[in-house]
C-alpha positions as CSV (number, residue, x, y, z in Angstrom):
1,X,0.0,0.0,0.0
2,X,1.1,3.5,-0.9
3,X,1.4,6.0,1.8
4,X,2.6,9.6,2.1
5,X,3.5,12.3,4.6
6,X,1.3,14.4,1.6
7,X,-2.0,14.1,1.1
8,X,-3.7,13.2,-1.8
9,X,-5.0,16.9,-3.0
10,X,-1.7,18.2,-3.1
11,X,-0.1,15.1,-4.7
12,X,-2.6,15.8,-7.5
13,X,-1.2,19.2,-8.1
14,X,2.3,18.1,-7.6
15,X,1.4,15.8,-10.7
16,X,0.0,18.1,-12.9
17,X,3.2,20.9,-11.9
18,X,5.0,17.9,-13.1
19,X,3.6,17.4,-16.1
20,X,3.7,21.0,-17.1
21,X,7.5,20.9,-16.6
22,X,7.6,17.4,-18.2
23,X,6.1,19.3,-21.6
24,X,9.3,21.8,-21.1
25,X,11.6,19.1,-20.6
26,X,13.4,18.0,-17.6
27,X,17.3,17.2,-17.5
28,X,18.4,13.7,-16.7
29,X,20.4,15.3,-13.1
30,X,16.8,16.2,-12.1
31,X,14.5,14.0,-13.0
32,X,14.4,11.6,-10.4
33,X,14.1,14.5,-7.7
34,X,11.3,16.2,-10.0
35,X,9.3,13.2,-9.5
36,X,10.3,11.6,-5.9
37,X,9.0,15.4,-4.6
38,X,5.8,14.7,-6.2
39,X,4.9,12.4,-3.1
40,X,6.2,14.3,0.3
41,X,9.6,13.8,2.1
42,X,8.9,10.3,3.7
43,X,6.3,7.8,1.5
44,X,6.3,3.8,0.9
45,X,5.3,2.0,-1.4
46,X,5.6,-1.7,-2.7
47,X,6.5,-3.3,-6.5
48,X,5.0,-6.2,-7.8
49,X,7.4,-9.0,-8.8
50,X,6.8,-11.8,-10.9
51,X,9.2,-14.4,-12.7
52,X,9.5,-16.3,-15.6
53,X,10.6,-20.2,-15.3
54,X,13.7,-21.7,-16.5
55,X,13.1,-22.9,-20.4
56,X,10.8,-20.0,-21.2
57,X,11.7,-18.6,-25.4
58,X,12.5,-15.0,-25.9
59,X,12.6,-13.4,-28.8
60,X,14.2,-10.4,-30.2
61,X,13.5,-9.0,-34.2
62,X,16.6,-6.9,-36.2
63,X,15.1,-5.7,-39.5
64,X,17.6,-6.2,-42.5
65,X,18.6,-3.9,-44.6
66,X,17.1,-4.1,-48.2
67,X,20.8,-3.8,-49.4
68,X,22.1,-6.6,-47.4
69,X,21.4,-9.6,-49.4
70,X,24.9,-11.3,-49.7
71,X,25.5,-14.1,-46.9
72,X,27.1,-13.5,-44.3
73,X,24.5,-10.7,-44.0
74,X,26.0,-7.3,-42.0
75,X,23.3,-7.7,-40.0
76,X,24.4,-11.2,-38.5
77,X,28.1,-11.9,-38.9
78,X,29.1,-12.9,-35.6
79,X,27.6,-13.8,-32.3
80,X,27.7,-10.0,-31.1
81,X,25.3,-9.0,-33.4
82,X,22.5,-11.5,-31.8
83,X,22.9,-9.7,-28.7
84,X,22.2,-6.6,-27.4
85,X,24.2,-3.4,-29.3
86,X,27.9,-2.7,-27.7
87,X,27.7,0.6,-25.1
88,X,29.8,2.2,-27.8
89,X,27.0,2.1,-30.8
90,X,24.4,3.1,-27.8
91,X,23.7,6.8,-29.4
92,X,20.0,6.9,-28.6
93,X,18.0,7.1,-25.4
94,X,15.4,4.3,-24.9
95,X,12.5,3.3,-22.9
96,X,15.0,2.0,-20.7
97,X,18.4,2.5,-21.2
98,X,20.5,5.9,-21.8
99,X,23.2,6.7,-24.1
100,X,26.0,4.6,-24.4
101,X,23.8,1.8,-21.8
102,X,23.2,-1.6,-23.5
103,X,20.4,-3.3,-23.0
104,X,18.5,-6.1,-24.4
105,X,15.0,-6.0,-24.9
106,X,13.1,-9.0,-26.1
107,X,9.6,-10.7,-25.9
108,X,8.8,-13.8,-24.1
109,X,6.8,-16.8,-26.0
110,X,5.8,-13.7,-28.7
111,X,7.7,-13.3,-32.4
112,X,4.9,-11.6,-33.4
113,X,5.3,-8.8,-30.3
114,X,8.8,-9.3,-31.7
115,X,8.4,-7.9,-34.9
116,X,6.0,-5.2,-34.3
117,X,8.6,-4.3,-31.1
118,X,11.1,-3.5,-34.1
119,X,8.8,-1.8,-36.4
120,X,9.3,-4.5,-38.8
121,X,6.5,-5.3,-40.8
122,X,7.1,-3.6,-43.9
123,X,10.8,-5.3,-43.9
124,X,11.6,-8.1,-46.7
125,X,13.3,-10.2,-44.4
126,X,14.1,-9.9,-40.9
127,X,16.5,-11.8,-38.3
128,X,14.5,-13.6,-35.0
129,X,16.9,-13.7,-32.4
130,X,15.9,-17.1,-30.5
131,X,16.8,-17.3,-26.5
132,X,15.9,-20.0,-23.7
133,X,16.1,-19.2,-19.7
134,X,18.7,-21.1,-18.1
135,X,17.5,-20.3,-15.2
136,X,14.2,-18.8,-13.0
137,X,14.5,-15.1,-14.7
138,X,12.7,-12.5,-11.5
139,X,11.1,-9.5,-12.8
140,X,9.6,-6.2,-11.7
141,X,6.3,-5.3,-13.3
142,X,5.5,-1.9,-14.5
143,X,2.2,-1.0,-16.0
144,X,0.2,-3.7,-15.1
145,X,-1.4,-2.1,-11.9
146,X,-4.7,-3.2,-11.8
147,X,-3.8,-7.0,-13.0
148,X,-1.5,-6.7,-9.7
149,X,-1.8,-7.8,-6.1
150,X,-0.5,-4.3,-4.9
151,X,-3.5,-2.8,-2.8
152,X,-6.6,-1.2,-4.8
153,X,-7.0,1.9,-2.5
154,X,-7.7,5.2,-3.6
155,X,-3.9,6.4,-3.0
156,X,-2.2,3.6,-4.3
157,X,-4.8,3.7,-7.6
158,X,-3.2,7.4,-7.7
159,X,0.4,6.2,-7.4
160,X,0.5,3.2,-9.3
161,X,-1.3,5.1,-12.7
162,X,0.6,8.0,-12.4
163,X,3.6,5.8,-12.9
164,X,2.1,3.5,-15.5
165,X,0.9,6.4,-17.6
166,X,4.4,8.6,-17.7
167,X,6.2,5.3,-18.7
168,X,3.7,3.9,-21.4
169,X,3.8,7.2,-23.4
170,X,4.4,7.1,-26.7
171,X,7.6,9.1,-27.3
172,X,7.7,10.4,-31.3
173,X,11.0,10.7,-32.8
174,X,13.1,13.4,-31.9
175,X,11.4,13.6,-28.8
176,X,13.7,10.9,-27.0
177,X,14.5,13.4,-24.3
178,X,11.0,12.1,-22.9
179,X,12.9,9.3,-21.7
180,X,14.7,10.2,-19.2
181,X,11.3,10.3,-17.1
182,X,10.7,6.6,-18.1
183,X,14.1,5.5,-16.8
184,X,14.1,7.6,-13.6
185,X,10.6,5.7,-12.9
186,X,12.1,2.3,-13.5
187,X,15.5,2.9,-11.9
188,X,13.9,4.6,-8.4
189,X,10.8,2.6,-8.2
190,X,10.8,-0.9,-9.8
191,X,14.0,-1.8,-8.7
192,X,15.0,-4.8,-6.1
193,X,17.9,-6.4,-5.2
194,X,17.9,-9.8,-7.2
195,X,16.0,-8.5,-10.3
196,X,16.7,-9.5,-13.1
197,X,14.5,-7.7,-15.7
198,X,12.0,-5.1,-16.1
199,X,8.8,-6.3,-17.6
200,X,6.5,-3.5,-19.1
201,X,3.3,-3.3,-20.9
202,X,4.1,-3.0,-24.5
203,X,3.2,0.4,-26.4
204,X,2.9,-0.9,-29.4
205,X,0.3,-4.1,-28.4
206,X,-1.1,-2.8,-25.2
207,X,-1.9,-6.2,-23.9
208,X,1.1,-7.7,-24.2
209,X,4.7,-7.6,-21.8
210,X,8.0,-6.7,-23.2
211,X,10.7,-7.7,-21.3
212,X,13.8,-5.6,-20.6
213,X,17.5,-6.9,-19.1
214,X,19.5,-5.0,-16.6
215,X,22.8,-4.4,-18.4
216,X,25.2,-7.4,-17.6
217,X,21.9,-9.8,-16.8
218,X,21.1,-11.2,-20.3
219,X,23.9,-13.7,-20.6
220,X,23.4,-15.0,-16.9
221,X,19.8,-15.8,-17.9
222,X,19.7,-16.6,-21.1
223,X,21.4,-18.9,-23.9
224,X,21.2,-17.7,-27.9
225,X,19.3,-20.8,-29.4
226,X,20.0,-19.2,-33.0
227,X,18.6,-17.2,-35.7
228,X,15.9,-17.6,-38.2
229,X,16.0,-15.5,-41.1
230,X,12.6,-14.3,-41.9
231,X,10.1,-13.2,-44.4
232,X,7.5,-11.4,-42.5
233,X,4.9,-11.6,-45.5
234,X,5.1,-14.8,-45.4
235,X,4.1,-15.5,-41.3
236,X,1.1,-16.8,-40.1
237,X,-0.3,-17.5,-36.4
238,X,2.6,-20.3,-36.2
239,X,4.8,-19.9,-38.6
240,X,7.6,-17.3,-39.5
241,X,8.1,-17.9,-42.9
242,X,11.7,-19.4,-42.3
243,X,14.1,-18.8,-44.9
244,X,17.4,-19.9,-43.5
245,X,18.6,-20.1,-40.1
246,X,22.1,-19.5,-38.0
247,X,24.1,-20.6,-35.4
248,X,27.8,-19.3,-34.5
249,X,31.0,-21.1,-34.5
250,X,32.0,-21.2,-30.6
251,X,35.8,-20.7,-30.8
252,X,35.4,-17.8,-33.1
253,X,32.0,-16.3,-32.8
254,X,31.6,-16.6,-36.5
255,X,27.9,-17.0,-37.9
256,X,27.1,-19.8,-39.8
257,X,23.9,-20.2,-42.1
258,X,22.5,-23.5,-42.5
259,X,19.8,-24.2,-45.3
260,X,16.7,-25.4,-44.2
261,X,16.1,-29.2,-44.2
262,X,20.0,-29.5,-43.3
263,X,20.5,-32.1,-40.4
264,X,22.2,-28.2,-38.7
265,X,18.6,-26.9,-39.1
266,X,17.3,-29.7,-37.7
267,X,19.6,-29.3,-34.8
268,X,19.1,-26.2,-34.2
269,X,15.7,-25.4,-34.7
270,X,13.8,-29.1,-35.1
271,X,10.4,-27.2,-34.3
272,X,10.6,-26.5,-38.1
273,X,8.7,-28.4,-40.3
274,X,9.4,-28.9,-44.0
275,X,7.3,-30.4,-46.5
């Protein structure tokens, strides 16, 4: 349950002061004490926590370029590239990470959420990063409040949405400033020793759950099955239109493409059917 040394009229004006600023801009130094003063000098609060099991799939979508046609594709030549971006190519703020902050952001048991999640659709083919837990992988939930167990009463309800709301907004292009509010709200108050991940209501399928890494987590949880190469026309309900698929040699990192119906394929990925 939420509770506050401030009561809940003045919180409410707190939040639209906020928001007014917000519009302005606020700096990344002051951002997390623009919105911690929002709710008095002394307040609690809980997070909800949740976990998915060891052997859960998650998927992550790279579009490829139109130009890059010629195997090994630039898009996947070595293991590195089926991971999350380098710090160093980091040059743009996201939902959750800053400049120069990798992190990798995928979608459990959902290629489809995976390809909207990169914008992909109108892409000829596209790469499906394909993961497995290796272990029990804990999470804090944002923007799920009312499918929660945190409390229903009128003070958390206030809490709770104004959170959800400021990190679901859609942020345009060019307006990547916005999040810096989105990270401050994760970092400061869905954050608990022994997390693993964020997971977060999707923007772009509002019933569905993305699921975010803390930087250095991903390879603790997870193990890189391979890579399907993909036409996205071509999916259906349970099928992603498999062209060719990839593993990587593990002395050098070097990706290797494998033909579908090869007995590597078959290895790899035997969930593919062929006629």
């Amino acid at each position: 349950m939420f509770s506050s040394d401030v009561d809940g009229g003045e919180i409410r004006e707190r939040i639209r002061d906020f928001r007014t600023q917000a519009e302005v801009g606020i700096s990344d130094e002051k951002c997390i004490s623009a919105i911690s003063s929002i709710f008095g000098n002394t307040f609690s609060f809980g997070v909800e926590t949740r976990s998915y099991e060891q052997g859960t799939t998650f998927f992550r979508v790279r579009p490829i370029p139109s130009d890059d046609t010629v195997l090994p594709l630039r898009t996947i030549r070595t293991v590195d590239d089926a991971w999350e971006p380098p710090s160093r190519f980091v040059r743009m703020q996201g939902r959750l990470n800053g400049v120069g902050q990798s992190t990798l952001y995928c979608c459990p048991n959902d290629f489809e959420l995976a390809i909207d999640e990169a914008r992909a659709r109108d892409s000829k083919y596209i790469a499906v990063m394909v993961y497995k837990s290796v272990r029990q992988v804990k999470v804090a939930v944002l923007g799920d409040y009312e499918g929660s167990s945190l409390s229903k009463d009128e003070g958390s309800r206030m809490f709770y949405s104004f959170l959800d709301e400021e990190f679901s907004r859609l942020v345009a292009s060019g307006e990547e400033g916005r999040y810096s509010i989105t990270r401050a709200i994760a970092d400061t108050y869905f954050n608990y020793p022994e997390q693993d991940a964020w997971c977060y209501r999707s923007v772009q399928s509002p019933e569905k759950f993305n699921v975010a890494f803390l930087p250095g987590k991903s390879k603790v949880n997870l193990d890189l099955i391979g890579v399907m190469i993909c036409e996205p026309s071509k999916a259906g309900a349970s099928s992603l239109g498999v062209k060719i698929v990839v593993d990587f040699d593990p002395e050098t990192g070097e990706a290797l493409y494998h033909a579908i119906g090869s007995d590597a394929q078959k290895k790899i990925f035997p969930e593919i059917l062929t006629k």
